[in-house]
N, C-alpha and C positions, 0 to 999 in steps of 0.2 A: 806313765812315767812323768815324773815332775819337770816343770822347766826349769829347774836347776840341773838336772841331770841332763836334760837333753840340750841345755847351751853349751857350745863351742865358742873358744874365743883362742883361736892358733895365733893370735898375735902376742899372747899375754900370756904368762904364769898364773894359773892361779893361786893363790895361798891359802890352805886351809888347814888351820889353826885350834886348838882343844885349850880349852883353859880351866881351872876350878872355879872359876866365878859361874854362877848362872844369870842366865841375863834374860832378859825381857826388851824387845827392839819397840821402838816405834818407830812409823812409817811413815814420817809427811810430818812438819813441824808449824801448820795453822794454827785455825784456833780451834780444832778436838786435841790433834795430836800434842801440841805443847800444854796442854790442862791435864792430858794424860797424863805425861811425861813428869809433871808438876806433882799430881797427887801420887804416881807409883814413889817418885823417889820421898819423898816426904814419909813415906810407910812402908819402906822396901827394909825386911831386916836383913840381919849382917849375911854377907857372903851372895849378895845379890846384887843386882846395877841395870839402870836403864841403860839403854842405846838409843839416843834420838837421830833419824836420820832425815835428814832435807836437802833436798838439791839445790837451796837457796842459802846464801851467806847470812843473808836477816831475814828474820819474819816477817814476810810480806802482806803487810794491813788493805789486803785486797778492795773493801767498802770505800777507800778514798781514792782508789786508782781511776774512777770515771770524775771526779772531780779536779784532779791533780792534772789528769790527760789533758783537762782545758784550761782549766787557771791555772799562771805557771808562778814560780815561788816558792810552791809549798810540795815540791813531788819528793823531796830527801825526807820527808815525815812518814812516808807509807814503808817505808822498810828501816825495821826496830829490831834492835844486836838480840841475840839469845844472849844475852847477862847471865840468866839462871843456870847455864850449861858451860862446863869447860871442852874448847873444842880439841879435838883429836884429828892429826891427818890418819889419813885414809886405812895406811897402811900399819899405822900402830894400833887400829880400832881393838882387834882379835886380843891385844895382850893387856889392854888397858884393866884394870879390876873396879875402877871408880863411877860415878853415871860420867857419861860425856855423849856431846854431839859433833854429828858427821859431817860433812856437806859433800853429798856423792849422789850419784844416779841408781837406782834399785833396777839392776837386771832382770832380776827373777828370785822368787819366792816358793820354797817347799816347804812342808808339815813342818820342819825344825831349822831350814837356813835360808840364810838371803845371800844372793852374791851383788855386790857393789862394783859401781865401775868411778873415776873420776870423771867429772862432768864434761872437760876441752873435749873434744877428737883430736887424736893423735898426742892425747898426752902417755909419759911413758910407766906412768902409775900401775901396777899390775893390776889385776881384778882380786877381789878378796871376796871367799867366803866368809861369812859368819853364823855360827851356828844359836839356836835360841832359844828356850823353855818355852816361852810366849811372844806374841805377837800382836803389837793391835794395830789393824791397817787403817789409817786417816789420808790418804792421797786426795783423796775429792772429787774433783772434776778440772775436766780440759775447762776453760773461762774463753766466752765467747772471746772473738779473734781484737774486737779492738781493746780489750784491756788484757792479751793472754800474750803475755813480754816472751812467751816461750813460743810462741806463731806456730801450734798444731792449726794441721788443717783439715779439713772433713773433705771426701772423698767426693767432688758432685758441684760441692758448692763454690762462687765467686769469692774470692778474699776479698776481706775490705777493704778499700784505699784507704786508712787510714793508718794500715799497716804500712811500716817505715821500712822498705828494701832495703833502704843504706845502712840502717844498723847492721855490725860484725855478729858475726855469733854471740849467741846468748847464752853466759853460764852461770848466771842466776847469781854473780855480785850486785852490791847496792849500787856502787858508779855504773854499771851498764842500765840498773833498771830506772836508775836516774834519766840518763839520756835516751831510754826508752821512751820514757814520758815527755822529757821535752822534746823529741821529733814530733808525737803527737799533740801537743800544744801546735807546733810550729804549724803544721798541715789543718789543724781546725781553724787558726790566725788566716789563715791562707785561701779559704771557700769562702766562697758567696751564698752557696745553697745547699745547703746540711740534709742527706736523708737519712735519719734514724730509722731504723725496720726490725719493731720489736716492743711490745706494751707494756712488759713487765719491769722490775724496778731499774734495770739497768738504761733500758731505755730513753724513759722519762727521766732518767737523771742526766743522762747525756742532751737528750734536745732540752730540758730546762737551763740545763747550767748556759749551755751554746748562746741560747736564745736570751737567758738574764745576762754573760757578760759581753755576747756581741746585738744589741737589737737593733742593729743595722741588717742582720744574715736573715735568710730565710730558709727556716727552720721545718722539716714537717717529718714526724712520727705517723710511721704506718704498723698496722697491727690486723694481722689476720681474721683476729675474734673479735667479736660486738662492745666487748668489754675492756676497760683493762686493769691491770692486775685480778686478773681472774680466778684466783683461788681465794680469795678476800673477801670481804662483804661490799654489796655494793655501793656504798657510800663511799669506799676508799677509790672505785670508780668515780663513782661525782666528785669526790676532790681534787682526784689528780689530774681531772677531764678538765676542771677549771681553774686549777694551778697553771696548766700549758695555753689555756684562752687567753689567761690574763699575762701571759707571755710572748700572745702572736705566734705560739706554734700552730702549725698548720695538724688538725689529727684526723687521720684517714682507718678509721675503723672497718672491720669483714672485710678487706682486701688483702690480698696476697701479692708481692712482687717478683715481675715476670724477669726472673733469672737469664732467658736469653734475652731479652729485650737491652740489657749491658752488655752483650757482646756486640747487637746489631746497629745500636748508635752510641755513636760518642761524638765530642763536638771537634770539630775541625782545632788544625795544631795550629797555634797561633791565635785561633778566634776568641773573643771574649763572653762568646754565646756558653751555658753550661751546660751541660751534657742531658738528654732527656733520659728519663725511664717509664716503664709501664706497668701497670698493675696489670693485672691477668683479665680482668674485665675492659683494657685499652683506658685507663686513666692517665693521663700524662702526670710526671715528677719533673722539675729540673734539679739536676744534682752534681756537683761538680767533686762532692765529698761522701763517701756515706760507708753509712755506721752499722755493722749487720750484731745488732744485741739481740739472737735470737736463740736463748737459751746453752746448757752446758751439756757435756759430752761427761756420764761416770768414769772414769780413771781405773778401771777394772780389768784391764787389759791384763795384768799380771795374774790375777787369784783366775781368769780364764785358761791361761795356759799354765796353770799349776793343778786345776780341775776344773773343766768346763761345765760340771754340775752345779758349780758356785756362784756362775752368773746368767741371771736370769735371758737369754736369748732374744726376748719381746722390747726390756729394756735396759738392758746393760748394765744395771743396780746388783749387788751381792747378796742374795738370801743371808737373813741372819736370824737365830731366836733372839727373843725378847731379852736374854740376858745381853746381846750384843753377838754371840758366839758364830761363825761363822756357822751357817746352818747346809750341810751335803750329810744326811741321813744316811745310816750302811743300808744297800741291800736288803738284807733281812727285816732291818727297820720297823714292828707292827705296832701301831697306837696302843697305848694302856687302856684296859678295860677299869672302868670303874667297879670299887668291889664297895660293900654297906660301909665298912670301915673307912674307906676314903673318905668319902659324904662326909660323914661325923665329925674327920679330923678336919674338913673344910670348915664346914658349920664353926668348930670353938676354936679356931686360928682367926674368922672374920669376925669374931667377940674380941680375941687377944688384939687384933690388929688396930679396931678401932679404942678400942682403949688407949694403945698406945700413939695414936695420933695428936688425941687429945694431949697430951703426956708434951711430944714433938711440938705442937702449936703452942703450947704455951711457952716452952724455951726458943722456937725459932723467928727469926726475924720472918718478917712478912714476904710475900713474893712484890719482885719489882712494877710499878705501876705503869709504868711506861717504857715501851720497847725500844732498846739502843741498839745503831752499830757497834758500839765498844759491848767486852763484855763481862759481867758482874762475878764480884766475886765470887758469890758462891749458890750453887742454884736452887731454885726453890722447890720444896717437898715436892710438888705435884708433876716434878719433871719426873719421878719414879716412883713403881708402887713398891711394897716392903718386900717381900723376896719373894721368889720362885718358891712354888712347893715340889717336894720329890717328885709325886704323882702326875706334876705339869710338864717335867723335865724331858724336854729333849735328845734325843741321843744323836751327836753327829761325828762327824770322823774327823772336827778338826777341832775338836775343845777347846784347846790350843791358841787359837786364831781368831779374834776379834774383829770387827769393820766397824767404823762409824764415820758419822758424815755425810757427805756426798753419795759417795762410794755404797751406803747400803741402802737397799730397800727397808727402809724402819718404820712402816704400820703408816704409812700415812702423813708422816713427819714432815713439814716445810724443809726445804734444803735452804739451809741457813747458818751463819757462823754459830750465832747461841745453841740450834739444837744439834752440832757436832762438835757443844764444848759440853752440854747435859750427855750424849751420849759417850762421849768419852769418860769422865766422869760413872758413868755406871760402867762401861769396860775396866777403868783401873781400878776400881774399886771389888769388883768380881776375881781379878787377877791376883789382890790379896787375897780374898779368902782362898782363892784355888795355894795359893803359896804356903797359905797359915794351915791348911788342911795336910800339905803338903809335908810341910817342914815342922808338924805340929807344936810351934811358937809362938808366940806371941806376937801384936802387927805394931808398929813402931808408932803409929798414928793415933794410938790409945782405943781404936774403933772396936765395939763387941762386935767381931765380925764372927759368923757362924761358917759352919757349912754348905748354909744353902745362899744361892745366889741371885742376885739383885737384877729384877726383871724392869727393862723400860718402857714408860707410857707418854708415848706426843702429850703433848700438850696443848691447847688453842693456840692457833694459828698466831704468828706478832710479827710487827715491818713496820718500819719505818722508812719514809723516801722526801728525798729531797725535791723540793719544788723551785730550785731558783737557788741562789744563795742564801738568803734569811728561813723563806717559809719551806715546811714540810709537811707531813701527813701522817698521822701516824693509825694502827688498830693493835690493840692490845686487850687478852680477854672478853671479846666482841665491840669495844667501845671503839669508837672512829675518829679524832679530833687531829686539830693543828695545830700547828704551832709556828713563831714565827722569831725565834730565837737564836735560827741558825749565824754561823761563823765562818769564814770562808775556808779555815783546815779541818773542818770537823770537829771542833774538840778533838783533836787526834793524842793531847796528850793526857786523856785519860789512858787513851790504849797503851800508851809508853808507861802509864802507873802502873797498869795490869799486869805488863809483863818488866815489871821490877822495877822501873826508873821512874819515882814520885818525884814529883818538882822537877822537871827536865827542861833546862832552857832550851831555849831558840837555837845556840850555839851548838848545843851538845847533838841536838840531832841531826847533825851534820855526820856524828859518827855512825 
């Protein structure tokens, strides 16, 4: 039984609603789900509409929230209006015929519906079903606790003092997630002695920034592995190791931090002594602040209790095919046997294919040279290979239902905004031809889109991290270099170009 069916909610009405429009939802309004959202409605023919749903008022430009958390000024830039989208309350969603976006909570998720709730508690908004031809799920992931405005907590673990008690509830406007970030300014203004616990890029960007705009504090990043950023080449290690040197952070690599060791001492009330900690091998820390960036939590909770076949048990990520397709096999399910004729048709499709790349390379811009937080317009060939063949094709029970981002286990993919804006992009992209196949019409987008459907392939690894205010580090297609060009907002108004607003003053994104 799906959890739609098995949710109860005796407080509330639910509404469920039929319309002639067919629709297509998307789930999560980042940066997969809004590039979805982007290219379905661009090529949606008539008698069809997206549904964008986010439990946040603006799109939240998550890569400047650990900078904005410390320097204060600039925290109104990290949350950017959906321009592109007219919004809908809640309860008119079901009758709307047009694209528009939500701002609601996803209760629960079946093969064809979503039910939504309004974000407050105790508001008097009924729960609304919606029902949906398609689906692509971009939720992501829980974001470690000091930049995660929505304060999940993981079952086991210390919260980090850096989390603001006094903030009221959090329902995902810009003026609260405003003042979310300035309590966290106020609270890092406020320490003596900073511990980061955590190597990868969230980390490093917190004790650099800490340590380049207070070098008065003492600063020290710990990291369980030998390394850090360790899915990277090691050079991106030697830089970032000496990015933090030439900053006087203190960096404690192969240690782990002893979890009770913060229950058992803290410093006297009133004392101006700061609190000790311990490494598991008895290392002393003083810490009067600290920072737990120790990775994210998949956001899968919902596709588990809709089929707990869907997510993988080991690591919480959503099986999916290469097309993107939610991947839970029927039962019966038995691999294709290859017959001679397969062979063959392979063989002169890998002549067809590279012919036409050739064909592609000459008309397409180049891919970008160097990896950004913001993200490009449009993505390059080698994010996807050219389509699926019948004979590779998957059979799963929910064709229907798309993951990208975060949220899927995808071959090996970095989790990162760029590859859950390539994989979105191959989801919406697939959703028309299932539509064109469907509604056999034409796609609005002018694309020869066929029948068969567009499989995705990682791409080499890319990151970029900040080292301090000016310098950062970058690896892109194996090559490793810096740079020292940085800006104290990130260039943050490219992202506001991205997502509609070219040349956007100072003033304006205040809105």
């Amino acid at each position: 039984m799906s959890a739609a069916k098995k949710a109860s909610h005796p407080s509330s009405t639910s509404m469920h609603t039929t319309f002639p429009t067919r629709t297509v939802v998307v789930l999560g309004g980042s940066y997969g789900g809004s590039r979805a959202a982007q290219v379905l409605a661009k090529g949606m023919p008539q008698g069809w509409r997206v549904v964008l749903v986010d439990r946040n008022s603006h799109m939240n430009h998550v890569y400047n929230f650990p900078r904005y958390a410390v320097l204060a000024g600039h925290e109104h830039k990290a949350f950017i209006p959906y321009n592109n989208f007219p919004t809908s309350s809640l309860s008119d969603v079901p009758s709307c015929s047009s694209h528009v976006r939500v701002q609601a909570t996803i209760i629960s998720i079946d093969d064809h519906r979503i039910t939504l709730s309004p974000n407050l508690p105790g508001s008097q908004q009924s729960y609304v079903d919606l029902e949906f031809d398609y689906a692509i799920y971009a939720l992501g992931s829980h974001l470690p606790q000091p930049i995660d405005l929505w304060s999940h907590q993981k079952e086991g673990i210390v919260k980090s003092s850096l989390e603001p008690p006094e903030i009221p509830t959090y329902g995902g406007t810009k003026s609260e997630g405003i003042s979310s970030l300035q309590e966290r300014q106020k609270r890092v203004e406020a320490a003596r002695f900073v511990l980061v616990v955590g190597g990868g890029a969230l980390g490093i960007q917190f004790a650099s920034d800490i340590a380049a705009l207070y070098p008065q504090k003492h600063v020290t990043l710990l990291h369980s592995r030998r390394r850090l950023l360790p899915k990277f080449d090691d050079a991106m290690h030697e830089e970032a190791l000496q990015g933090l040197q030439e900053l006087n952070v203190r960096v404690i690599l192969g240690e782990r931090l002893d979890f009770e060791s913060l229950q058992r001492t803290s410093a006297t009330q009133g004392s101006s002594e700061p609190r000790v900690v311990r490494t598991l091998s008895g290392q002393e820390i003083s810490a009067d602040l600290l920072l737990l960036c120790t990775g994210q939590t998949p956001n899968t909770g919902l596709l588990r209790d809709m089929d707990p076949r869907a997510v993988s048990p080991d690591t919480g990520l959503t099986r999916v095919l290469r097309t993107m397709q939610l991947c839970v096999p029927p039962p019966s399910f038995e691999p294709h046997k290859f017959q001679a004729d397969d062979v063959l048709h392979c063989l002169k499709k890998l002549t067809l294919d590279t012919e036409e790349e050739v064909e592609l390379s000459e008309l397409s811009p180049s891919s970008p040279s160097v990896a950004r937080t913001d993200i490009p317009a449009t993505s390059p060939l080698s994010s996807t290979d050219t389509l699926v063949e019948p004979y590779l094709y998957q059979k799963t029970l929910y064709p229907n239902i798309f993951v990208v981002g975060d949220a899927a286990d995808a071959f090996d993919a970095i989790k990162a905004g760029h590859t859950s804006y390539y994989q979105a992009e191959v989801a919406a992209r697939n959703i028309l031809r299932l539509i064109s196949r469907d509604e056999k019409v034409g796609i609005a987008a002018g694309d020869d889109l066929g029948s068969e459907l567009e499989e995705y392939a990682p791409g080499p690894p890319a990151i970029k991290v900040t080292l301090g205010m000016t310098k950062s580090v970058y690896e892109v297609d194996g090559v490793v270099g810096t740079k020292t060009d940085g800006v104290e907002d990130l260039n943050v108004a490219v992202m506001w170009a991205a997502r509609g607003m070219p040349n956007v003053s100072e003033e304006e994104m205040f809105g």
